[in-house]
N, C-alpha and C positions, 0 to 999 in steps of 0.2 A: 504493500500500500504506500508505504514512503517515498519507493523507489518510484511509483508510479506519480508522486506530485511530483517529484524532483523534475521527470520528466518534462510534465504538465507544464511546470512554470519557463523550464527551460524553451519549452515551444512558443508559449504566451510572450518571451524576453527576446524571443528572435524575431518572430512576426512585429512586435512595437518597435525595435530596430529599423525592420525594412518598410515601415508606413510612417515614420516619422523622419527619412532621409538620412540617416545615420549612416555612415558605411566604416568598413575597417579598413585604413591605407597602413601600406606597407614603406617603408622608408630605403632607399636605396643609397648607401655612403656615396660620398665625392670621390670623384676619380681623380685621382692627381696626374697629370703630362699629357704629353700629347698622343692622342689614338694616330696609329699607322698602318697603314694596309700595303701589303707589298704589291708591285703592279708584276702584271702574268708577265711581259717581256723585260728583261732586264738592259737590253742593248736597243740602241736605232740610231739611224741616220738617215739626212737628209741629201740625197743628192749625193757626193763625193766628199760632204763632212758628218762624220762621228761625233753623236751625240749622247753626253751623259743622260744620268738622270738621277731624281733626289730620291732617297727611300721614301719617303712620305709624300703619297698623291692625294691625300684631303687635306685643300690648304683652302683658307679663307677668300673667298668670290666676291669684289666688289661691283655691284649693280650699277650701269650707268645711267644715272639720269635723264641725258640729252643723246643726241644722235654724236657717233663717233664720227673722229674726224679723217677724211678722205684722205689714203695714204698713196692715190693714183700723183702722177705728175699734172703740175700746173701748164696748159696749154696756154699759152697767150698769143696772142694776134699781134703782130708790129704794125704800127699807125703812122700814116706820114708824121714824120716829124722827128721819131721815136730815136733815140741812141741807145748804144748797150748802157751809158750812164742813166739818163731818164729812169731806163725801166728798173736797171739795180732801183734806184733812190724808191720808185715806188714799189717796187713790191718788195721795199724792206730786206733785202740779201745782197749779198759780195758779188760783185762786176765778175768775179770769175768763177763763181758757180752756175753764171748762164754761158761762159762761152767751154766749160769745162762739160754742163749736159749736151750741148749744142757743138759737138766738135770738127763739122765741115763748116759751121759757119764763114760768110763772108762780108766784108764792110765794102759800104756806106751799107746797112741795112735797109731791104728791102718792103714798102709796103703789102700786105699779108700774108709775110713769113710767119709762119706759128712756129714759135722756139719753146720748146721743151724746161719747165723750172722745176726743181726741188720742193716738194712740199714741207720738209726738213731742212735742216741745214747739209748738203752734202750735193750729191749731183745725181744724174738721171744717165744711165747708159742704156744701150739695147743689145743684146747679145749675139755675137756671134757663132757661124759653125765651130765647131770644137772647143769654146769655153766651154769652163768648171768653176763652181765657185770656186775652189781652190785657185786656179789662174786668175781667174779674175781679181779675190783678194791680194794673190800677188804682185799682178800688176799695179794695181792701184792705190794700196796697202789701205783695206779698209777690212774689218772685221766680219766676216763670214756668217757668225751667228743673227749680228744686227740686220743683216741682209735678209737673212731666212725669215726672219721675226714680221720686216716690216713690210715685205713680198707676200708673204704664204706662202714660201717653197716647200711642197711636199715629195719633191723631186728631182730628175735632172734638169739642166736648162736648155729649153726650148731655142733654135736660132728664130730670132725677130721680138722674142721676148724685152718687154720692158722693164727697165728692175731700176728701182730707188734706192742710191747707196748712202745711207746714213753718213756724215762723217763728223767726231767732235769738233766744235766751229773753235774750241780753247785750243786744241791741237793742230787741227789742220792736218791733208795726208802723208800717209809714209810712202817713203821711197821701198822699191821691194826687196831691199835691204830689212827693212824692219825699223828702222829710224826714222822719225820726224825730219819731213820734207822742208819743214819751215819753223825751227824752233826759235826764231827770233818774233818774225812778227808772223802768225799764221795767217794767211787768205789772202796778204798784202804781201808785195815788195818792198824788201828796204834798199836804203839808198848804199849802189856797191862804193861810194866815195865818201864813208861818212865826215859833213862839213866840208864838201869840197861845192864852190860855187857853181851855178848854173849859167853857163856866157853867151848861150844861144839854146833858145826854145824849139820843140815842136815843130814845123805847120811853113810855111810860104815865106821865102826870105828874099831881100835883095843881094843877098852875096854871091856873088855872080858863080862862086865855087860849084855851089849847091846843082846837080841839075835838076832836067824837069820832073813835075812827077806830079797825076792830079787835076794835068791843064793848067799846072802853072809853068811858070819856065825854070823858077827854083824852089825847090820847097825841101827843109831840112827834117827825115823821116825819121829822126829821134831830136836825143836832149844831147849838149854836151858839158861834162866837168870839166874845172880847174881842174888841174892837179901836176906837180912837178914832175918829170922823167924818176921813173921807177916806181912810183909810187904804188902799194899794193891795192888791187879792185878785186873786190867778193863778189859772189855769188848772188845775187837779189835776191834769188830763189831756189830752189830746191827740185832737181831734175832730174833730166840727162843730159851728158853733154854731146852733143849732136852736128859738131865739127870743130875744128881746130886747127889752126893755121894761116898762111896768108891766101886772102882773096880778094883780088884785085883792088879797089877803090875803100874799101874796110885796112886794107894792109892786112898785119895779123892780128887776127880776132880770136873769139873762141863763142860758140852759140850753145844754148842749154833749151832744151824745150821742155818745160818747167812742169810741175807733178799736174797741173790744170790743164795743160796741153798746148799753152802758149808758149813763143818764143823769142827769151833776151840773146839780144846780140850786141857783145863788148869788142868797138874795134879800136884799133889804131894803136894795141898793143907794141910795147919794146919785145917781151916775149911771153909766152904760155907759159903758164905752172908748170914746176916738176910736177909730171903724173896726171896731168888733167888730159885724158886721151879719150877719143872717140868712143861712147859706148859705156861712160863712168858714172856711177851715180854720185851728185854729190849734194850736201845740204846749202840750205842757203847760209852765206857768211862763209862759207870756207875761199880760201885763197883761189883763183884761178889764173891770174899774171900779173902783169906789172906795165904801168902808164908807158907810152910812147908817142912816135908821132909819124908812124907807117903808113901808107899806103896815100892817099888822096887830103893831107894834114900838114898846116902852115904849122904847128906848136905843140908840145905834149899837152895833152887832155884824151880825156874817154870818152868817145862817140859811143851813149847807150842806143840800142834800138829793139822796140818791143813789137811783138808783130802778131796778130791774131788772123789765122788763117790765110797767112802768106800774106796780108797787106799792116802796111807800119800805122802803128796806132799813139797814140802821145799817152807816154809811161804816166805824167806827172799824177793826175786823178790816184793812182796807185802808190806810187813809189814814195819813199821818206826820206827825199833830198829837199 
């Protein structure tokens, strides 16, 4: 009979439990660190580079609020009027990351030429047969991974393919040495004569020396320095060097056609660096000769001349003399 309330009440005590909302939670301790699940492949690669990976594939997923931003290249239309300067100034980027995406380009710029821009700081190339990222990076010295990231490459490279090459704008690129092309001033030229004055500019001159060029009858296709016989002239930039020696009206020169794909030309050389030979990579600021007054030259000074797609362009916008 006892045993029989016991029961009783016990049933009475459950049913008022579950008609009054009452329920029984269990409590589960805190987990301390981080949960990790191993991913089924432990190797991959993209294309022709090898890629790690972390142990841990549950990582925190930040949701974007607004639409992401468009990692295709910037088309722009050239407008009468237009210079490669203009258009640096407005759309905010370096003079030579458009003629660095743009590399057949040719001056005076043509009314609606659509030139290719960076939507990043870095440049735009398109790929050829038998590029690899591998080559590619090394030609250009730009970083492999950044490429893949900001592409979508999920594979090899397509010839015709368009690819955005990131590059740090605090850096500037490397030579495919693996060294900073421009560790002085990156994106810019600096001046191969530091403090040496400027005695003739750019652009249309009466000096009957000069000849024609342009439709004018003289016009001076670079800038010239002071500077005494022997004096040492660097590198502006960071390249190759893509001749060396005397050539006719320059005397002896030495030419670099620079990690952007443009090209300085230092003439009227006494003589070439030890070691500065056809085919050398070298940075900007290293030594490449010594002031003279060779070849088509009343005085020692350095005849610079910068040249964007075989036609001479006026360094100065660029250069830090």
């Amino acid at each position: 009979m006892r045993l029989n309330r016991y029961v009783t009440h016990a049933v009475v005590l459950l049913i008022a439990t579950v008609m009054t909302g009452y329920s029984v939670s269990v409590k589960l301790g805190p987990v301390h660190g981080a949960i990790n699940a191993e991913a089924g492949n432990a190797q991959g690669s993209v294309g022709d580079i090898s890629l790690g990976r972390s142990a841990t594939i549950i990582k925190p997923v930040s949701i974007p609020t607004s639409a992401l931003p468009s990692r295709a290249p910037i088309l722009y239309k050239v407008m009468p009027g237009d210079t490669l300067d203009t258009i640096a100034k407005a759309m905010g980027i370096p003079f030579r990351e458009i003629t660095w995406s743009n590399p057949h380009l040719r001056l005076p710029l043509k009314p609606g030429l659509v030139l290719r821009i960076p939507p990043v700081p870095g440049f735009v190339l398109v790929v050829r047969a038998g590029d690899s990222l591998t080559s590619l990076a090394s030609q250009y010295g730009f970083d492999p991974t950044a490429a893949i990231d900001i592409n979508r490459i999920n594979g090899a490279l397509t010839p015709g393919t368009v690819l955005v090459i990131p590059v740090d704008p605090k850096l500037g690129p490397d030579l495919s040495t693996g060294v900073p092309a421009d560790p002085i001033v990156p994106g810019r030229l600096s001046c191969p004569i530091q403090g040496a004055p400027i005695i003739q500019k750019f652009g249309p001159t009466s000096f009957a020396l000069e000849p024609s060029y342009g439709g004018y009858p003289h016009f001076h296709t670079g800038v010239d320095l002071l500077a005494g016989y022997g004096t040492p002239i660097v590198a502006a930039a960071g390249g190759t060097v893509t001749a060396a020696g005397p050539a006719f009206d320059f005397g002896i020169r030495v030419e670099i056609t620079d990690s952007y794909g443009l090209v300085e030309i230092y003439a009227h050389m006494s003589e070439v660096a030890a070691g500065v030979t056809v085919g050398q990579r070298v940075q900007q600021g290293k030594e490449i000769g010594l002031v003279g007054s060779t070849g088509l030259s009343i005085g020692a000074h350095l005849h610079f001349q910068f040249e964007i797609g075989g036609v001479p362009t006026d360094p100065l916008p660029l250069i830090g003399c």
